[in-house]
DRENPA-3360 file (N, C-alpha, C; in nm, 2 decimals, always signed):
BEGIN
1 = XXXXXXXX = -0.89/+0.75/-0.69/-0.79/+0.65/-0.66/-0.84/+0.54/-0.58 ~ -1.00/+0.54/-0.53/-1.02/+0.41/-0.47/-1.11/+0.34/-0.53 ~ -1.08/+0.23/-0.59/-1.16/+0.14/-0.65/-1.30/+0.09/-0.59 ~ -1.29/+0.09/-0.44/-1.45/+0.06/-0.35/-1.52/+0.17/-0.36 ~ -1.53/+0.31/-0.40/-1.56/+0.42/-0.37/-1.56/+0.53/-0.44 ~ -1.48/+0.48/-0.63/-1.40/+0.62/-0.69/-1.52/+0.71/-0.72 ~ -1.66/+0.75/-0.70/-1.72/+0.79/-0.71/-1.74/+0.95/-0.58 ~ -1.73/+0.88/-0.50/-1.74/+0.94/-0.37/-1.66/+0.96/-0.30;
9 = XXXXXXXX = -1.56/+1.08/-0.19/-1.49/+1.13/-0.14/-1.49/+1.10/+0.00 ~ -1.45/+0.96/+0.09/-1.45/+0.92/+0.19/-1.36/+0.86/+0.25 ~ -1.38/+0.75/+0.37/-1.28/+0.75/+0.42/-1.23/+0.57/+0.36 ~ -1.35/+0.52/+0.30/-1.30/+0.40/+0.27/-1.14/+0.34/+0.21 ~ -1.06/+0.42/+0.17/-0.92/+0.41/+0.07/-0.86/+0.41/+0.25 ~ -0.85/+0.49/+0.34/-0.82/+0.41/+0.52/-0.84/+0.31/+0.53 ~ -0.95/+0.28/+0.52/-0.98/+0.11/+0.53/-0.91/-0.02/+0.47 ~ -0.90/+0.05/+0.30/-0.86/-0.03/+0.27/-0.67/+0.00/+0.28;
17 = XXXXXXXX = -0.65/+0.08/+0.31/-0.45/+0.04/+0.34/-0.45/-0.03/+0.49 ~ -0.54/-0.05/+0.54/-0.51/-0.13/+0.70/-0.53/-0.31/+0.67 ~ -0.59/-0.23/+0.53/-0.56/-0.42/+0.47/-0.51/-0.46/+0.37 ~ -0.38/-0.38/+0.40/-0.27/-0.34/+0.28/-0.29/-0.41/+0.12 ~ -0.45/-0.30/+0.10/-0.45/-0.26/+0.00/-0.46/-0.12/-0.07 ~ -0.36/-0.06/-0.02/-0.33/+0.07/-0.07/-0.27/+0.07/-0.24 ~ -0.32/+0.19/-0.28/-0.26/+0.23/-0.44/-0.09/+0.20/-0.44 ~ -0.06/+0.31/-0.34/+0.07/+0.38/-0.38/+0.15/+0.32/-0.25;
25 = XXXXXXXX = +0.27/+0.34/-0.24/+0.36/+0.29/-0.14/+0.39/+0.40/-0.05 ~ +0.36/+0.55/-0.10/+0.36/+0.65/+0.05/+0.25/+0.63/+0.08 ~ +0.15/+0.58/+0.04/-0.02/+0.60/+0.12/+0.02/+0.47/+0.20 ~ +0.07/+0.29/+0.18/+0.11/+0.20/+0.28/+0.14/+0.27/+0.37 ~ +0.29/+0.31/+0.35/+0.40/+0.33/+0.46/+0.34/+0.43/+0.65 ~ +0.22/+0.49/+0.59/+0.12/+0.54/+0.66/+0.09/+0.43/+0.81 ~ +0.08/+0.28/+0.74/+0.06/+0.20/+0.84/+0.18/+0.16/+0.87 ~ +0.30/+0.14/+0.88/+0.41/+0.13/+0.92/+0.45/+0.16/+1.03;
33 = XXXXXXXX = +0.42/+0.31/+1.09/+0.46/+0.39/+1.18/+0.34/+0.43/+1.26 ~ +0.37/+0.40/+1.37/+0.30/+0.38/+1.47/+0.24/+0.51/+1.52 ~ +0.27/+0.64/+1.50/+0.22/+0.78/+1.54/+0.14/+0.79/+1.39 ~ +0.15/+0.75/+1.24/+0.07/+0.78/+1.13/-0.07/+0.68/+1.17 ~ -0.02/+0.54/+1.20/-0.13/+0.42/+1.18/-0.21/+0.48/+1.28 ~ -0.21/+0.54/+1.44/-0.30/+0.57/+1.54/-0.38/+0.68/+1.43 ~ -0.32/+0.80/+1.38/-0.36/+0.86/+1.33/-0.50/+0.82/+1.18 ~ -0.47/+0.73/+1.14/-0.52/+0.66/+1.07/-0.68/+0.59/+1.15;
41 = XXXXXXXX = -0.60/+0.53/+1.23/-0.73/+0.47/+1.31/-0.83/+0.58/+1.37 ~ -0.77/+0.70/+1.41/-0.85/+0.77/+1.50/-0.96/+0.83/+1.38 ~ -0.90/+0.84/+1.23/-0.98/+0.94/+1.15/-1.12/+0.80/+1.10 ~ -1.06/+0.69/+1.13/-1.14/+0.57/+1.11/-1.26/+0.58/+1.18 ~ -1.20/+0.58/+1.32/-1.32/+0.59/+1.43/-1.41/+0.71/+1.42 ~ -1.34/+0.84/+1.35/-1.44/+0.97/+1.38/-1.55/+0.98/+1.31 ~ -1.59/+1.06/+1.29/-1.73/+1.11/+1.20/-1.64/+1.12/+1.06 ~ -1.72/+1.13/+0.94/-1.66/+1.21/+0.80/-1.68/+1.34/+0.80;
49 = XXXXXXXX = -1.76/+1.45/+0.89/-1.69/+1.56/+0.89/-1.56/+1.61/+0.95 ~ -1.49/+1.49/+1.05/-1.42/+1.55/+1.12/-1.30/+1.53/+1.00 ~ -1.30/+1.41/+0.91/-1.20/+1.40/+0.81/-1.19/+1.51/+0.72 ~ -1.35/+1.50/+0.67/-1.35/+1.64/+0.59/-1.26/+1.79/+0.67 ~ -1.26/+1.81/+0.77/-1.21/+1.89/+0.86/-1.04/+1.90/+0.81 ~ -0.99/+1.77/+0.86/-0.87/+1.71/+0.85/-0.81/+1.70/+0.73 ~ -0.89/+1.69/+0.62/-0.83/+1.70/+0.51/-0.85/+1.83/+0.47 ~ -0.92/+1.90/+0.47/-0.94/+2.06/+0.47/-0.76/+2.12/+0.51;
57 = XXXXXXXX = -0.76/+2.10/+0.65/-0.65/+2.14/+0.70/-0.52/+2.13/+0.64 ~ -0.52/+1.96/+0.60/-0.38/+1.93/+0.55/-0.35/+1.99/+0.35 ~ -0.48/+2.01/+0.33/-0.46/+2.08/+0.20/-0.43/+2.23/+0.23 ~ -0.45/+2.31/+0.36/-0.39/+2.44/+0.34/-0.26/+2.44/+0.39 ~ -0.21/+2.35/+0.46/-0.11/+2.32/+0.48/+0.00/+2.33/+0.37 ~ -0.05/+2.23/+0.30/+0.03/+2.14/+0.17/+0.05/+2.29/+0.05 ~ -0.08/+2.38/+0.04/-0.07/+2.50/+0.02/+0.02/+2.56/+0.01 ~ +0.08/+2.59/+0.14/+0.17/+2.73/+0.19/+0.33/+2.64/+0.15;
65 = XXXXXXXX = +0.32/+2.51/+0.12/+0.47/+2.48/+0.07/+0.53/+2.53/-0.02 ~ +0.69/+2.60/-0.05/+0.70/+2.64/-0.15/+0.78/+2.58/-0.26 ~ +0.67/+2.56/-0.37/+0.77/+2.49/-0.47/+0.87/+2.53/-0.54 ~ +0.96/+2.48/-0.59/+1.09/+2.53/-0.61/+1.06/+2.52/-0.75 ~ +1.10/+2.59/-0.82/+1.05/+2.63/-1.01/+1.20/+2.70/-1.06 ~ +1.19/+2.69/-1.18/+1.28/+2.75/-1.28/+1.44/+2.72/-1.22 ~ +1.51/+2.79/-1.20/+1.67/+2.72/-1.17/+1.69/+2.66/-1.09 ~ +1.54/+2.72/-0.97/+1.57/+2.67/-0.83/+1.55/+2.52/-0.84;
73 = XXXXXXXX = +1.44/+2.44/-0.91/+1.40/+2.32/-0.86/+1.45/+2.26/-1.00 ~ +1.45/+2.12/-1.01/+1.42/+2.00/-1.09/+1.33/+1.89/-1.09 ~ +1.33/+1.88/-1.19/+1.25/+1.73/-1.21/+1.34/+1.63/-1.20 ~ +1.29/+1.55/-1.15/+1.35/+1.45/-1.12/+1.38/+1.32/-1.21 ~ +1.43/+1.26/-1.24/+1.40/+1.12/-1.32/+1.45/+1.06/-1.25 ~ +1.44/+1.03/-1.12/+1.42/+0.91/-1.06/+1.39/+1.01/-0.91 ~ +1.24/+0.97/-0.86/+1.19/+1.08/-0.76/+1.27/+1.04/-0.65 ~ +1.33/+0.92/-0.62/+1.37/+0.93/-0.47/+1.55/+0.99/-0.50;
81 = XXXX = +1.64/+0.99/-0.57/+1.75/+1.07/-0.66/+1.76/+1.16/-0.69 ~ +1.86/+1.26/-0.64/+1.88/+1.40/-0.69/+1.99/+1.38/-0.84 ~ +1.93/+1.42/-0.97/+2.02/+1.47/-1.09/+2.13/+1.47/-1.06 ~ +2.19/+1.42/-1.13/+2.34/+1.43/-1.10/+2.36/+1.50/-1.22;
% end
């Protein structure tokens, strides 16, 4: 998903939404909000193992969420609208 980089798994696609050139509009909105943007900055400032760390984390995280399937959930045709 980053065109400076799509080869390699770094922090450069950070870099570039602080110079709002992000893909997607939930990866912007990141810099919008002043508790996500420090966070942003801080993963900027660290080492790339500490990202690698960090993103480790937020994928076991994102893990344990439970998706809703069969009657329980829908698809959506239009993601931010619930089916009517």
């Amino acid at each position: 998903m980053n065109p400076g980089s799509f080869r390699t798994f770094d922090l450069s696609y950070y870099r570039l939404l602080l110079k709002r050139r992000g893909l997607f509009q939930s990866d912007s909105a990141l810099t919008t909000n002043s508790t996500t943007l420090s966070f942003v900055n801080q993963l900027l400032q660290g080492s790339l193992e500490n990202f690698f760390a960090e993103f480790a984390d937020s994928m076991e995280k994102m893990g344990r969420i439970n998706v809703k399937t069969g009657t329980v959930g829908e698809i959506r045709k239009q993601c931010a609208v619930v089916n009517s």
